[in-house]
Every structure is written in C-alpha cells, then in structure tokens.
C-alpha positions in Angstrom: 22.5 3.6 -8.1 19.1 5.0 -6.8 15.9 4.1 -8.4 12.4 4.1 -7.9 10.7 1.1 -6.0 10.8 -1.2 -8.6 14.1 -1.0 -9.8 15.3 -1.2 -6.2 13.4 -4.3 -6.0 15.5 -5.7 -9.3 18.5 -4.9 -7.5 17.8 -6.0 -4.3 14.5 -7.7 -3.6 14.9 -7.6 0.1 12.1 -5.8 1.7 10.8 -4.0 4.8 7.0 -3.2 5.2 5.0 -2.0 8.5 2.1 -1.5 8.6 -0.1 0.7 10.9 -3.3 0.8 12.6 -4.2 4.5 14.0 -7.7 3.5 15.9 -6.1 0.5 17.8 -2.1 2.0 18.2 -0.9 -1.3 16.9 1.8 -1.9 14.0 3.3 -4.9 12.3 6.7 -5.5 10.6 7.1 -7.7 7.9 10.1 -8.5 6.2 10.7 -10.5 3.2 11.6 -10.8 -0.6 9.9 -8.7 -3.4 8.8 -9.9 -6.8 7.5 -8.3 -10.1 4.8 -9.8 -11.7 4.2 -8.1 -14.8 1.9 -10.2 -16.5 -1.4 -7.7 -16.2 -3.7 -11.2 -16.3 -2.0 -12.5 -13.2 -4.5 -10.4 -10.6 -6.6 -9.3 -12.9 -9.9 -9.9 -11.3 -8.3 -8.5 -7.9 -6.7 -5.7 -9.1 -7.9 -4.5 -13.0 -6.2 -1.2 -12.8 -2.7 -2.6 -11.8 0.0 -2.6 -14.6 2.0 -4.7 -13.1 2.5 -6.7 -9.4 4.6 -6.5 -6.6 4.9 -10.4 -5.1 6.4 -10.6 -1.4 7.3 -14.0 0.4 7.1 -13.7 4.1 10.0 -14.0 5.9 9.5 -12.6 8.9 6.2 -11.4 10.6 6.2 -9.9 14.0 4.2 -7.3 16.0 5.8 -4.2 16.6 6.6 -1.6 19.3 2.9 0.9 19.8 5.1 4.0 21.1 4.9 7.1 19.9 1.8 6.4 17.8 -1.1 8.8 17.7 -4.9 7.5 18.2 -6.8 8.5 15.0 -10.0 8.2 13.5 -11.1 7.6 10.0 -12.7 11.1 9.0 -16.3 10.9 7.4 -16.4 9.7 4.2 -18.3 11.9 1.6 -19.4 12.0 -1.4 -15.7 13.4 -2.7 -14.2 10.3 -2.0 -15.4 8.9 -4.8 -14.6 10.3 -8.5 -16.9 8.9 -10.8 -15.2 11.3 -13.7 -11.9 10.4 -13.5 -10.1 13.2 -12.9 -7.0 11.0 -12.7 -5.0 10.7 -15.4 -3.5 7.5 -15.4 -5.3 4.5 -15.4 -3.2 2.8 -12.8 -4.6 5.5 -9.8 -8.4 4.6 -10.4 -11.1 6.8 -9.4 -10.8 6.3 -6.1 -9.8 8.9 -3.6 -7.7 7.7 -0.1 -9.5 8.6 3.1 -7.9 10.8 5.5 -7.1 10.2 9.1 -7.9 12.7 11.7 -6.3 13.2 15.3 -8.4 12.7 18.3 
C-alpha cells in the first residue's frame, strides 16, 4: 500500500533524511526510526502551528559525499517573505514564506 508520509511511517518507521547545505557543498545522512506524536501540547511552545509531531531516534549519522552539488546563495529576503494576512489557508503552513536559493 502507498500512503502519504505519515502512514508510511505507521507502517514502517524506518527513515532516511539528508540534509543539504548549498553555501558550504556539504550534506549529511541520517538514518533512524520515525515517531508520531500527536499530542498538539507536546512542542507546543516550539512549534504552535504543528498538528501533530514527527519524533526520529538517531541511528546513524554520517557526513555524506559533496559531489555533484551546486554552490548557492540565499536570495535577499524581502518584504514578501513574510505574510502577515495569511493567505494560507491552513493553519498548519503559518504565514511564513520559504526563502529561495539562487545559483552562483
């Protein structure tokens, strides 16, 4: 059966994450097992949008192979990265708006 992440993550809590940083060409691969928290008080101060958590013990943290990755910048910032009207309909988004990178 396919489902979406979380109810892969009932079916088989193993997990793969890496994660990427585009200014320094670095990445790191972490593997481990996945959780649901889905008591909304857990993280609240943290998180106050979240419906619900996604718990991972480390298993396995290593650095991982810089090939093939672009150098990139953060683009400027502006005044659109913020949404202080909330064009987003669900609650769980926020107002916030993700940055872009940008190829050098």
């Amino acid at each position: 059966m396919l489902y979406n992440s979380l109810g892969n993550i009932l079916v088989n809590p193993n997990i793969g994450m890496l994660f990427v940083n585009f200014q320094s060409r670095s990445r790191a691969r972490v593997n481990g097992a996945a959780e649901i928290i889905v008591n909304k008080d857990a993280y609240l101060k943290t998180w106050p949008l979240a419906l619900r958590y996604v718990k991972v013990t480390v298993e396995q943290a290593y650095p991982n192979c810089n090939a093939r990755i672009p150098i990139m910048t953060m683009a400027p910032l502006t005044d659109a990265f913020f949404d202080p009207v909330g064009r987003s309909k669900s609650p769980a988004y926020g107002h916030f708006k993700i940055p872009h990178l940008k190829r050098v």
